[in-house]
C-alpha positions as CSV (number, residue, x, y, z in Angstrom):
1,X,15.9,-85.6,2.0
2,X,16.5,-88.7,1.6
3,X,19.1,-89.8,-1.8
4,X,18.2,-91.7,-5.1
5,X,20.7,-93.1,-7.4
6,X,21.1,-91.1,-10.0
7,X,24.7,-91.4,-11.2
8,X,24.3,-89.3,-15.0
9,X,28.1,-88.9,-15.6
10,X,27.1,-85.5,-17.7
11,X,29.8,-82.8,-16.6
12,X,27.5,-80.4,-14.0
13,X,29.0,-76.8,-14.5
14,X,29.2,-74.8,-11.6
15,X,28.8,-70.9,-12.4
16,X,30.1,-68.6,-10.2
17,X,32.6,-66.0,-9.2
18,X,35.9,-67.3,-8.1
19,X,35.4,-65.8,-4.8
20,X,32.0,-67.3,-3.8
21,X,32.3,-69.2,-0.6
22,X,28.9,-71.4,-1.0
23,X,27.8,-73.2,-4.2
24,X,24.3,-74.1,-4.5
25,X,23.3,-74.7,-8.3
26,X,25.4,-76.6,-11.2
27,X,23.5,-77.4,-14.6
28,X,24.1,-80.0,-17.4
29,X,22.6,-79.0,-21.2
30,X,22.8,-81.7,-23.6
31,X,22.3,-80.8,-27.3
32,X,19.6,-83.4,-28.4
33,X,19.8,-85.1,-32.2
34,X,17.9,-83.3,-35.1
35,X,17.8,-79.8,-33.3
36,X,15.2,-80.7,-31.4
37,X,16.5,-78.9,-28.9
38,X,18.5,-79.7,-25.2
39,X,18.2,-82.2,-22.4
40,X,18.0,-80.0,-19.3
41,X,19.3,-81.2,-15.7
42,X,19.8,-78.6,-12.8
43,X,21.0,-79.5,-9.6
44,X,20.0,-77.5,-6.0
45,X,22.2,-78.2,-2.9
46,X,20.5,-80.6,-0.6
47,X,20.1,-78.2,1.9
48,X,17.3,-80.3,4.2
49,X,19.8,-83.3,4.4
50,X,22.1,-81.2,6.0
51,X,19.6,-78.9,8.5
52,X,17.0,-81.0,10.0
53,X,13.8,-79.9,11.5
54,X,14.4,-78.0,14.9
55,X,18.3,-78.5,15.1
56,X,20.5,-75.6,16.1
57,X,21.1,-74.8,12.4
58,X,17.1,-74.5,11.3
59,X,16.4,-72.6,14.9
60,X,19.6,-70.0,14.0
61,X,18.5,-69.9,10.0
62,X,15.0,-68.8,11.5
63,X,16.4,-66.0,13.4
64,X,18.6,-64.9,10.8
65,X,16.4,-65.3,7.4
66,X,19.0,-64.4,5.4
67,X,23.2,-64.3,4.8
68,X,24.5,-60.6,5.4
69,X,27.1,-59.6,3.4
70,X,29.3,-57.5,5.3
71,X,32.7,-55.5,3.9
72,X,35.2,-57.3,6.4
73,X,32.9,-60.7,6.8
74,X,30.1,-62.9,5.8
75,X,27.6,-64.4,8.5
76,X,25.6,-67.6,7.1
77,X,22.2,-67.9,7.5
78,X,22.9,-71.7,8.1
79,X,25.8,-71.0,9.7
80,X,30.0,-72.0,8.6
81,X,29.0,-76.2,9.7
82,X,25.7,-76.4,7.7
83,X,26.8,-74.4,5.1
84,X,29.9,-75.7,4.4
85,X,28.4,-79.6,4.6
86,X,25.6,-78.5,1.9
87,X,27.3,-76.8,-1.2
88,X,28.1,-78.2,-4.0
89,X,31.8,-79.2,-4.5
90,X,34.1,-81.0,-7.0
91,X,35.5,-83.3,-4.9
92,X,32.8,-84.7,-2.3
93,X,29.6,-86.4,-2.9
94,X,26.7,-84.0,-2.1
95,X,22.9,-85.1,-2.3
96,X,20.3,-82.5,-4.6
97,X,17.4,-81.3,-5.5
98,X,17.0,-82.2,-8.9
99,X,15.1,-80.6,-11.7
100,X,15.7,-82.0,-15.6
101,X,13.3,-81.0,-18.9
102,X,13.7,-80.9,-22.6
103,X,13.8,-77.3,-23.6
104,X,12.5,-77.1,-27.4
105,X,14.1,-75.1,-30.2
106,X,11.1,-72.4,-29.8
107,X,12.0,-72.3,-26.4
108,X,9.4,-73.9,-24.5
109,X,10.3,-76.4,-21.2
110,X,8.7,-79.9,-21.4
111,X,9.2,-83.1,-19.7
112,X,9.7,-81.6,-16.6
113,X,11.0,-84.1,-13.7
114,X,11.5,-82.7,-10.4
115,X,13.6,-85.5,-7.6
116,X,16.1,-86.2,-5.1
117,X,19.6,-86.8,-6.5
118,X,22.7,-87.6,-5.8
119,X,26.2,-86.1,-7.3
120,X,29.2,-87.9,-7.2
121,X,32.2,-86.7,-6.6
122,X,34.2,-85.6,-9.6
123,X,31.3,-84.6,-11.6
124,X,31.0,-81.0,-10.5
125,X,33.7,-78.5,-12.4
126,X,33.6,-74.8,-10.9
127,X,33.8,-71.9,-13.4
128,X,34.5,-68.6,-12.9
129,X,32.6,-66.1,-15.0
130,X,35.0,-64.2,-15.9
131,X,36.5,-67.8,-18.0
132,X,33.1,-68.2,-19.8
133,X,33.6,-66.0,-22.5
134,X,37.5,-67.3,-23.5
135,X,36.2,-71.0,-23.0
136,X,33.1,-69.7,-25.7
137,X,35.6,-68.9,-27.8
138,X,38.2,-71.2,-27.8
139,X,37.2,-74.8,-29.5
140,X,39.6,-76.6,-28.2
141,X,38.7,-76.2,-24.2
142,X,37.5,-79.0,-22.6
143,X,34.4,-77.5,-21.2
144,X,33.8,-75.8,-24.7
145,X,31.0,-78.2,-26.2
146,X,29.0,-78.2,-22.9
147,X,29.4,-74.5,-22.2
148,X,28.4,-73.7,-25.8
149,X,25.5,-76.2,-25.6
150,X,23.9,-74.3,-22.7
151,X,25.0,-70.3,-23.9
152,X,22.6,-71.7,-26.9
153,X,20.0,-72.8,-24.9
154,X,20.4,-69.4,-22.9
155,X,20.0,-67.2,-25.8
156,X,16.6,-69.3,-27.1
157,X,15.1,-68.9,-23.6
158,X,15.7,-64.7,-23.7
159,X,14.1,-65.2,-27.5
160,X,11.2,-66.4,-25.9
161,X,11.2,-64.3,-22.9
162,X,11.4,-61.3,-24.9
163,X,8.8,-62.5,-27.4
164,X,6.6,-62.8,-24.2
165,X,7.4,-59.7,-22.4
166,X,9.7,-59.0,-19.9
167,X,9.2,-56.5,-16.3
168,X,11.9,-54.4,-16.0
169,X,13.0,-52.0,-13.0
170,X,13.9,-48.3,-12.6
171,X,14.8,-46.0,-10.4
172,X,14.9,-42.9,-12.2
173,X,15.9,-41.1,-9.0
174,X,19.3,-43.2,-8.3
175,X,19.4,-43.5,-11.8
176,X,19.5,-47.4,-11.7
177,X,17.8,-50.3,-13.6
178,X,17.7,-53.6,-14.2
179,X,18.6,-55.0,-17.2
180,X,17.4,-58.0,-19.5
181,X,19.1,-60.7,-17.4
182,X,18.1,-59.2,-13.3
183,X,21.6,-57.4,-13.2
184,X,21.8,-53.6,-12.1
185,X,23.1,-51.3,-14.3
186,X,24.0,-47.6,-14.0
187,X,21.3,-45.4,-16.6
188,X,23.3,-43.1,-18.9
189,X,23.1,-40.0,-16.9
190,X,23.6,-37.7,-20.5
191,X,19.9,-35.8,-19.9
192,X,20.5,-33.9,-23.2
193,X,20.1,-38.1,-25.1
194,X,17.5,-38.4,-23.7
195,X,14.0,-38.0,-25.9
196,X,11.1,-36.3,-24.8
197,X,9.1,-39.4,-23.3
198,X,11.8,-40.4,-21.0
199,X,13.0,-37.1,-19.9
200,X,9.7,-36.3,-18.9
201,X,9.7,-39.9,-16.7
202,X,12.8,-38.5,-15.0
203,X,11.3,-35.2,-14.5
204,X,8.0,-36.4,-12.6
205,X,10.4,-38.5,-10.2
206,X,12.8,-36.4,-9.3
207,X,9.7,-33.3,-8.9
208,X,9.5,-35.2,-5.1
209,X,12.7,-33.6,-3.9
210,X,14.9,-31.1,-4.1
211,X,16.0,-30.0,-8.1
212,X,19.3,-31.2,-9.0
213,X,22.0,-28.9,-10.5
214,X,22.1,-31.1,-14.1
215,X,18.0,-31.4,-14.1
216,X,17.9,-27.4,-13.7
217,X,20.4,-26.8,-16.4
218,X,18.8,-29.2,-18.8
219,X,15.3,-27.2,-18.1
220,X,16.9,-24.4,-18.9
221,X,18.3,-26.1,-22.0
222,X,15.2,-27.4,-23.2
223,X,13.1,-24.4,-23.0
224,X,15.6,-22.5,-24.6
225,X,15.6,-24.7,-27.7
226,X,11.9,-24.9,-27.2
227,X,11.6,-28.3,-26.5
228,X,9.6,-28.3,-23.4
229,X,5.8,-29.8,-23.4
230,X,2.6,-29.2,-21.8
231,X,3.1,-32.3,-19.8
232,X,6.6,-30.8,-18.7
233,X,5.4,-28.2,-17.7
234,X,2.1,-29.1,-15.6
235,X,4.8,-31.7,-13.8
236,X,7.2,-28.6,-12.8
237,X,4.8,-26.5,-11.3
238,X,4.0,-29.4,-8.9
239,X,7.5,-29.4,-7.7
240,X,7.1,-28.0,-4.2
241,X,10.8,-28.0,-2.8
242,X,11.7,-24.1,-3.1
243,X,14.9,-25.3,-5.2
244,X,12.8,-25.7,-8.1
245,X,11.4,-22.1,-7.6
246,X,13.9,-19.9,-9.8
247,X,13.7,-22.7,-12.8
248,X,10.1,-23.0,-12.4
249,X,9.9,-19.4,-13.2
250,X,12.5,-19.1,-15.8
251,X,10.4,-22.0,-17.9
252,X,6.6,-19.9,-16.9
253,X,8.4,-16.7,-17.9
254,X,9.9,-18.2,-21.4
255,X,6.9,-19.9,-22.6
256,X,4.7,-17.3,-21.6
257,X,6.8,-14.7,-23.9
258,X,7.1,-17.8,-26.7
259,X,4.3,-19.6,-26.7
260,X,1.8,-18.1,-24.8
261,X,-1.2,-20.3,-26.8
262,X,0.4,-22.7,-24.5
263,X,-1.2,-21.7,-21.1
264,X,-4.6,-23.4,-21.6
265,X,-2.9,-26.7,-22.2
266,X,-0.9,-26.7,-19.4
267,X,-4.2,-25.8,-17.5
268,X,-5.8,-28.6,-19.3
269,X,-2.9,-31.2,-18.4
270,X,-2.2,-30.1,-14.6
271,X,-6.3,-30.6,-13.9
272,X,-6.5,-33.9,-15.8
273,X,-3.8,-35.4,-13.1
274,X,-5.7,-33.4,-9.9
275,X,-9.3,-34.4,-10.9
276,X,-10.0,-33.7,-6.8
277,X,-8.7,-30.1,-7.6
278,X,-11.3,-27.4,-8.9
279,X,-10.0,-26.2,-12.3
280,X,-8.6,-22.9,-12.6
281,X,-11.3,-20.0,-12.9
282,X,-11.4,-17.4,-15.2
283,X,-12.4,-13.9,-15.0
284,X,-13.6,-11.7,-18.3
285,X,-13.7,-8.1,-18.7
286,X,-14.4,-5.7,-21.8
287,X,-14.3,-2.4,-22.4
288,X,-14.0,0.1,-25.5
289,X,-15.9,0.9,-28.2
290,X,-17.4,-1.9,-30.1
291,X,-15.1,-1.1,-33.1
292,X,-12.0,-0.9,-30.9
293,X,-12.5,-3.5,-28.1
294,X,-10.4,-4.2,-25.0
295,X,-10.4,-7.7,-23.0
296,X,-9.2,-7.9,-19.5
297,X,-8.7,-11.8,-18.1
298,X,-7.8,-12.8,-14.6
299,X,-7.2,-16.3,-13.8
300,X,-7.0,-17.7,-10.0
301,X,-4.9,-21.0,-9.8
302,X,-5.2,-22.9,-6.3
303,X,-6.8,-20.4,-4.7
304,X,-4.5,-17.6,-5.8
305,X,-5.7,-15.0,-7.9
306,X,-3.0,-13.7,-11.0
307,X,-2.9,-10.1,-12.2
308,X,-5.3,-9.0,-14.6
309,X,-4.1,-9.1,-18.6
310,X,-5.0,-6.9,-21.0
311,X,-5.1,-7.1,-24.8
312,X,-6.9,-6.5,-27.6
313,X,-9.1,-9.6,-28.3
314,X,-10.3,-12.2,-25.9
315,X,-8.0,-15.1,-26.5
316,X,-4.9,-13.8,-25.7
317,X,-6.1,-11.8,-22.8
318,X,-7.2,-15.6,-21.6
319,X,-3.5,-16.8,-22.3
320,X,-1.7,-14.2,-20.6
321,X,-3.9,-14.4,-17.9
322,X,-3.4,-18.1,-16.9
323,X,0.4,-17.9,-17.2
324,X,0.3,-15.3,-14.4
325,X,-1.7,-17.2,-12.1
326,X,0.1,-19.7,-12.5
327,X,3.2,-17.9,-11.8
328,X,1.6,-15.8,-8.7
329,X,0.7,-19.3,-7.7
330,X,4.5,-20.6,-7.3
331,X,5.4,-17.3,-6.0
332,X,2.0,-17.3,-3.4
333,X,1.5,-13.0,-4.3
334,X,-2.4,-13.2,-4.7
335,X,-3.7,-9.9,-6.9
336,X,-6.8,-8.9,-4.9
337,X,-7.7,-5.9,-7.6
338,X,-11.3,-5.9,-8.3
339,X,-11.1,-3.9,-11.5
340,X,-8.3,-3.9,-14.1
341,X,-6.5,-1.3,-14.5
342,X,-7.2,0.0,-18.3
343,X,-5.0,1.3,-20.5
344,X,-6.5,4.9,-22.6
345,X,-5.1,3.4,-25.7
346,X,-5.9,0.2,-26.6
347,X,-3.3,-2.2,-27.4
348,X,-3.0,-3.7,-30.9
349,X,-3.4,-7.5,-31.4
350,X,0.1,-8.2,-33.0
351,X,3.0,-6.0,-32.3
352,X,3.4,-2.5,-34.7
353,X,6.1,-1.4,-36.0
354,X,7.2,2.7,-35.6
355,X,7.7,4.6,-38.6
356,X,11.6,3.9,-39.4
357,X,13.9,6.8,-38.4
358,X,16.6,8.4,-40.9
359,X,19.3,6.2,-41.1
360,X,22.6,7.2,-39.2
361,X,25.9,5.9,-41.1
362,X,27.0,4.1,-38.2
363,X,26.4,0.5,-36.7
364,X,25.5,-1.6,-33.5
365,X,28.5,-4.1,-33.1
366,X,26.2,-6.2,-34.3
367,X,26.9,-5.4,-37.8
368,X,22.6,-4.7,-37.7
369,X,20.9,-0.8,-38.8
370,X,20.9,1.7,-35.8
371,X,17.8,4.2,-36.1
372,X,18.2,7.1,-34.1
373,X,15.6,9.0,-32.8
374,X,14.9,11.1,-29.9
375,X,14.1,8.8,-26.8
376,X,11.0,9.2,-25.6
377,X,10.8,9.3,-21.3
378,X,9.7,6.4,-19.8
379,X,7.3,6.6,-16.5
380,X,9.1,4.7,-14.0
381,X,6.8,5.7,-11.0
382,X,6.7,2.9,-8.9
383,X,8.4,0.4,-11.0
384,X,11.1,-1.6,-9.1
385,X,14.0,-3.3,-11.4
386,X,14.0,-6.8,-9.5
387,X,10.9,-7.4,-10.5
388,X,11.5,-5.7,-14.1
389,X,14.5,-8.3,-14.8
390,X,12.4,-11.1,-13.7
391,X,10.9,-11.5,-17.2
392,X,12.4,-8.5,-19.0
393,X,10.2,-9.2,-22.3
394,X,6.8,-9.2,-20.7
395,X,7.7,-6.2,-18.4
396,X,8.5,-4.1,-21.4
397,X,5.3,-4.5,-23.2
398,X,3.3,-3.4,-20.0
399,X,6.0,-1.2,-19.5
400,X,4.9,0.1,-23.7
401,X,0.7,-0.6,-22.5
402,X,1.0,1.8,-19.4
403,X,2.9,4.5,-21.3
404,X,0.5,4.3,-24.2
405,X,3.6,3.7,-26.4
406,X,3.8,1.4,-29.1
407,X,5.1,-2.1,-27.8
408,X,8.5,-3.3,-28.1
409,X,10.5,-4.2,-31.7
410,X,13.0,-6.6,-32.1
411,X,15.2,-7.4,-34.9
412,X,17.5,-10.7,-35.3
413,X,20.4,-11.8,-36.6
414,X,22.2,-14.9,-36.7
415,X,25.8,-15.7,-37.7
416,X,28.1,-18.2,-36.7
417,X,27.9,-22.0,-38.1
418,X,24.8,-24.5,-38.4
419,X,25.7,-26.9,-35.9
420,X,26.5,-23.6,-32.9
421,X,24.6,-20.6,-34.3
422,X,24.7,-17.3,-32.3
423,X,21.7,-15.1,-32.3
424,X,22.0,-11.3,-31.5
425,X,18.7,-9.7,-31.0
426,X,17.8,-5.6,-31.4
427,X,15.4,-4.0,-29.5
428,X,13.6,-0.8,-30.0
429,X,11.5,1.0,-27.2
430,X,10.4,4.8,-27.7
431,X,13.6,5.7,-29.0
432,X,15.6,3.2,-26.5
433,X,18.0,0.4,-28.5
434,X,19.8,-2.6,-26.8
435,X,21.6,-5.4,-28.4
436,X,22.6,-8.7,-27.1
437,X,23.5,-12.0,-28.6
438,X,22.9,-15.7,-27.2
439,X,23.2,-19.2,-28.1
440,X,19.5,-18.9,-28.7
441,X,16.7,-16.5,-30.3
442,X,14.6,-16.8,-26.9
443,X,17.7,-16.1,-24.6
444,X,19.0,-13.2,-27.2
445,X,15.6,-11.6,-27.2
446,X,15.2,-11.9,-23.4
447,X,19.1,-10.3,-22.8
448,X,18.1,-7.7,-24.8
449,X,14.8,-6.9,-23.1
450,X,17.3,-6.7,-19.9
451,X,20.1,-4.6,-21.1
452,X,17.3,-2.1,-22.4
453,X,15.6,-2.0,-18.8
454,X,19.3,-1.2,-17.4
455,X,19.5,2.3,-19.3
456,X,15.8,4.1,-18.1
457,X,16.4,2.9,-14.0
458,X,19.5,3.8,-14.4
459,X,18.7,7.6,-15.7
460,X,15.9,7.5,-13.4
């Protein structure tokens, strides 16, 4: 490169840490009468007056491509001569690539020139970016009007950067992004902030490894306060590390108790992102008089057939079914049962209430009416209480189906103030009472279920 004579006696503001061993930009913004906007000029270290073609320098920045920075050192891709003979200095002449333009009010770059220059010495000042933002605000600094000058022009071009879209960066599994201006910045790593759209983002990244400790309590959270979605869902049961295996089945268990309308859509939502996967298959059963019908549904997910559900009308016999194949699915127990096994009493559609029991004068801790009433036995034949306190609610209404009992009661009550309620949830079995409370109505109801399965295994 060979230099002009370009000798524009505009200060040329180097910006840069203090620390930086090799300069190779300085710019000059110029406001321009009227508002019209800024005169432009960027300099680029003259980098091919320094390295010619084939020397030892071009041969050795071949081989290394790029400057390492190492903790104890730094190795030039030029290397220490050519390096140190190219950047930009205040005190030596240096020749430049040189770029200048007139960058509008609406922020649009026109004029552009593109040359060789040449920068005398004394017309480079370094500045430390940690200074800029006294120098901004101190009017009497020398370097005040030209640093103002181009923090204007700065703020016009992210106007019209923003106004034309902007990519952004992020690694939702480091929990890193880039930000407006190309730096890396830390994402707020609060999961309870975040809203629904972007905790499910952080959710189908981090379903590729193993399940951290915060993501598994904030499932746990969520479900709890019944915030999780279809989406959510149909993303978790694709998590195939086993350390998502105990919350995967805490949130199946949950919402299959709460919201068990919920099953088809997460069957819906989990085909729709495996179109190459057949959907799940359904199985329908009926039996019963036509007055007093009873609907069996088994559902096979992946190849893995769930136990057969029972109830009273078709639709939540569907449900029920595709929640446990789903769930025998995570746990890979297939259910092989050609037939159902029907109940002699029918189930009703919506839970029934016993006949209340004379009142006793006394009360549960819970400040809530204690019926008493003779307990009826419960047939534990074959039951085993691991699997009954893996989802205590459902297990008690087959536990009620199989016994030809009336399902499970529960009563609530809350206390405790708005913003931290406490729920403590009653329920009522053939005679058998428990009482638990919980931060939640799902987590009361499903401690209570458990502290009523402790009393018959452990009579039994």
């Amino acid at each position: 490169m060979t230099s002009s004579t370009v000798t524009d006696v505009s200060t040329l503001l180097m910006i840069d840490s203090a620390t930086a061993r090799d300069r190779d930009d300085a710019i000059s913004v110029t406001p321009l009468p009227g508002g019209r906007g800024w005169a432009v000029e960027v300099h680029i270290a003259g980098v091919a007056d320094v390295v010619e073609l084939g020397s030892v320098a071009d041969e050795q920045a071949f081989l290394r491509a790029e400057t390492r920075y190492l903790r104890s050192r730094t190795i030039p891709m030029l290397g220490e001569t050519a390096e140190q003979a190219a950047t930009l200095t205040a005190g030596s002449r240096r020749t430049s690539l040189r770029v200048t333009g007139t960058l509008t009010s609406d922020g649009q770059l026109v004029d552009v020139t593109v040359g060789r220059g040449e920068i005398p010495p004394g017309r480079c000042v370094a500045v430390d970016h940690a200074e800029v933002p006294g120098i901004l605000s101190d009017p009497a600094h020398p370097l005040h009007p030209q640093l103002v000058a181009a923090d204007a022009a700065a703020q016009v071009l992210l106007g019209a950067r923003r106004d034309g879209g902007a990519l952004a960066f992020y690694d939702l599994t480091r929990g890193w992004a880039s930000s407006e201006d190309g730096a890396i910045v830390a994402i707020a790593a609060d999961l309870t902030a975040l809203d629904s759209r972007r905790f499910h983002k952080i959710l189908k990244a981090e379903a590729t490894g193993p399940l951290r400790a915060e993501l598994a309590s904030e499932l746990a959270r969520r479900v709890d306060a019944d915030l999780m979605t279809a989406p959510d869902v149909a993303v978790l049961i694709d998590a195939a590390d086993p350390t998502w295996l105990p919350i995967q089945l805490r949130v199946i268990d949950t919402l299959a108790d709460t919201h068990p309308e919920m099953g088809p859509s997460v069957a819906s939502v989990w085909r729709q992102a495996h179109p190459d996967q057949p959907p799940p298959e359904l199985e329908i059963r009926r039996n019963g008089a036509d007055h007093n019908p009873l609907f069996a549904a088994r559902a096979t997910h992946q190849g893995v057939r769930g136990p057969w559900a029972t109830a009273a009308a078709k639709k939540p016999a569907k449900q029920a079914a595709l929640w446990a194949a789903v769930r025998a699915q995570l746990t890979g127990i297939d259910n092989p049962d050609a037939d159902p096994e029907w109940p002699t009493t029918a189930p009703s559609p919506e839970p029934t209430t016993p006949p209340p029991a004379p009142e006793d004068s006394r009360t549960t801790s819970s400040g809530l009416p204690h019926r008493t009433t003779t307990p009826a036995a419960l047939n534990l034949d074959g039951a085993k209480k691991s699997k009954a306190l893996s989802n205590p609610t459902a297990w008690l209404m087959s536990l009620a189906r199989n016994n030809n009992q009336a399902p499970p009661v529960w009563e609530f009550h809350t206390d405790g103030p708005a913003h931290a309620p406490r729920f403590t949830a009653t329920v009522r079995l053939a005679g058998h009472t428990a009482t638990a409370t919980a931060t939640t109505k799902t987590a009361a109801k499903t401690a209570s279920a458990a502290a009523l399965i402790e009393t018959p295994f452990r009579q039994h």
